[in-house]
N, C-alpha and C positions, 0 to 999 in steps of 0.2 A: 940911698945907702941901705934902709930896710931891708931892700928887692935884693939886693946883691945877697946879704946876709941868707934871707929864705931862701932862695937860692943854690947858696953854697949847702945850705941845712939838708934840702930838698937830693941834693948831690950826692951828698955822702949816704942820707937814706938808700938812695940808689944801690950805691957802692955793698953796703951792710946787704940789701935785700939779695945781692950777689953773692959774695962772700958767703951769706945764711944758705943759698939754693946750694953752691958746692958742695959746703959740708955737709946739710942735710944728704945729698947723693951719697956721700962717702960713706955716711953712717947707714944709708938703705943699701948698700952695695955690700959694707961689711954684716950687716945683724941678719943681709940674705945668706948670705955666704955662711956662717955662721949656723943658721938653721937649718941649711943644707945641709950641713957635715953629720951634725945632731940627725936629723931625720934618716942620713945615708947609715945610720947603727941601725936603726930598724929595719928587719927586713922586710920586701912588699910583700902583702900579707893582706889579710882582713882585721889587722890586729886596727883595735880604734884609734891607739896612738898614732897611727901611720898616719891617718885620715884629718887627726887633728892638728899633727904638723904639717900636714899638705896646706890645713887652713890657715894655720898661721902662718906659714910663710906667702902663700897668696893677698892676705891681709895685709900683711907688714910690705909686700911690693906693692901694691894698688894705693895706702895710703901714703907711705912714702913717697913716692908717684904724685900723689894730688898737692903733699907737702911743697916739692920741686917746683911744682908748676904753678903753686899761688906764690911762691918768691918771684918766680918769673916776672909774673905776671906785676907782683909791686914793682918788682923794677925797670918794668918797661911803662908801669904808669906814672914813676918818680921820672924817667925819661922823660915820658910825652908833658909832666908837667912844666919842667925844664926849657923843654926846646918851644915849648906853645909859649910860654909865658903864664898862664893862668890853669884851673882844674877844673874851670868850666867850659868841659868840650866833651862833644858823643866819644870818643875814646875813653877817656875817665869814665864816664858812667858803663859802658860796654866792658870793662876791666873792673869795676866795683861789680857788678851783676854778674861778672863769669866769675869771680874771689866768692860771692854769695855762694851760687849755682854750687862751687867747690865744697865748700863749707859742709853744705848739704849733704853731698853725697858721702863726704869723707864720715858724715856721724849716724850712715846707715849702708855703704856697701862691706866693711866689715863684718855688720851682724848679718846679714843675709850670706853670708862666704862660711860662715860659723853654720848659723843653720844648714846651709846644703851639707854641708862636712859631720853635722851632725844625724841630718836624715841618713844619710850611707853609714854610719854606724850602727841606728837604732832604725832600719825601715818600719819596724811596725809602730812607730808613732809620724809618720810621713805626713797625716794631715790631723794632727792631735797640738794642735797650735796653744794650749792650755798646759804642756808637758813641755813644750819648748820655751813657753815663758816662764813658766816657773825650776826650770831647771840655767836659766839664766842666756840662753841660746839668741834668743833674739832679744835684744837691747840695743836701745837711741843713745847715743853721745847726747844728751837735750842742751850742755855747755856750748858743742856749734851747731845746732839749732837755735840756740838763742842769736850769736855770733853771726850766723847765716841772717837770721832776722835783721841783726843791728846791721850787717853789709847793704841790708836788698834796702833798708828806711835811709841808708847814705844815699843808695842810689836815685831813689827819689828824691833826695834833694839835690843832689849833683844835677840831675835833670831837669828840674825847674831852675836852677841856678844857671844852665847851658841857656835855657828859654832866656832868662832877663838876661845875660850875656849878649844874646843875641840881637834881641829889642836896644841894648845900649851902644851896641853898633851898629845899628843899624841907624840910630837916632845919631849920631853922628857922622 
């Protein structure tokens, strides 16, 4: 009765982590769109404003982007735990370490999109890396850094957890 229950729980996470992936798209679809129009008043130019909504719209598609793709990615692991029966399997760990992998990059391709957007406004500090950090340019998310950490230490347990999995069926 438990199993059925988890199960059911496990299910609807699915369903939510779906539901989340749409809207998230909806909301990356509309804040593009959105920033498009805003950026289409300026005109192209060397003005640095141009530069700087080029990057933020760049930003906000590539995260949003990675936002989609770790819903995905829950709900094709609430899937696989579903239909396996258990969360001890190389797909679970392979889908915790690609959610990690995400995390990551989601709290540092941003500031590098920033940075490049901001060398093309100010070329004469291009490798003045002392002027770009203190003017706020390149900055870590360190919140999914942590997040990315706490993903990549599941994964390692999910993986030892596959191992005794394995050893326990195997022993029977």
């Amino acid at each position: 009765m438990d199993t059925n229950r988890t199960t059911d729980k496990i299910t609807e996470l699915s369903k939510k982590a779906s539901i989340a992936s749409i809207l998230m798209a909806i909301a990356a679809i509309s804040v593009t769109v959105l920033r498009c129009v805003s950026i289409a008043a300026i005109e192209k130019s060397h003005e640095p404003e141009y530069y700087i909504g080029i990057g933020n719209i760049l930003t906000s598609i590539i995260q949003n982007l990675i936002y989609v793709a770790m819903f995905m990615i829950c709900k094709s692991l609430f899937d696989g735990i579903v239909k396996q029966g258990t969360p001890f399997r190389t797909e679970t760990v392979s889908r915790l370490k690609l959610i990690s992998l995400l995390l990551a990059v989601s709290s540092t391709v941003p500031s590098f999109i920033s940075y490049i957007c901001y060398m093309i406004i100010t070329p004469s500090d291009l490798f003045d890396l002392r002027s770009s950090l203190t003017n706020g340019v390149l900055k870590v998310n360190l919140n999914y850094i942590f997040a990315a950490l706490l993903f990549f230490v599941l994964t390692v347990i999910f993986r030892y957890g596959c191992q005794l999995q394995q050893e326990s069926d195997e022993t029977l």
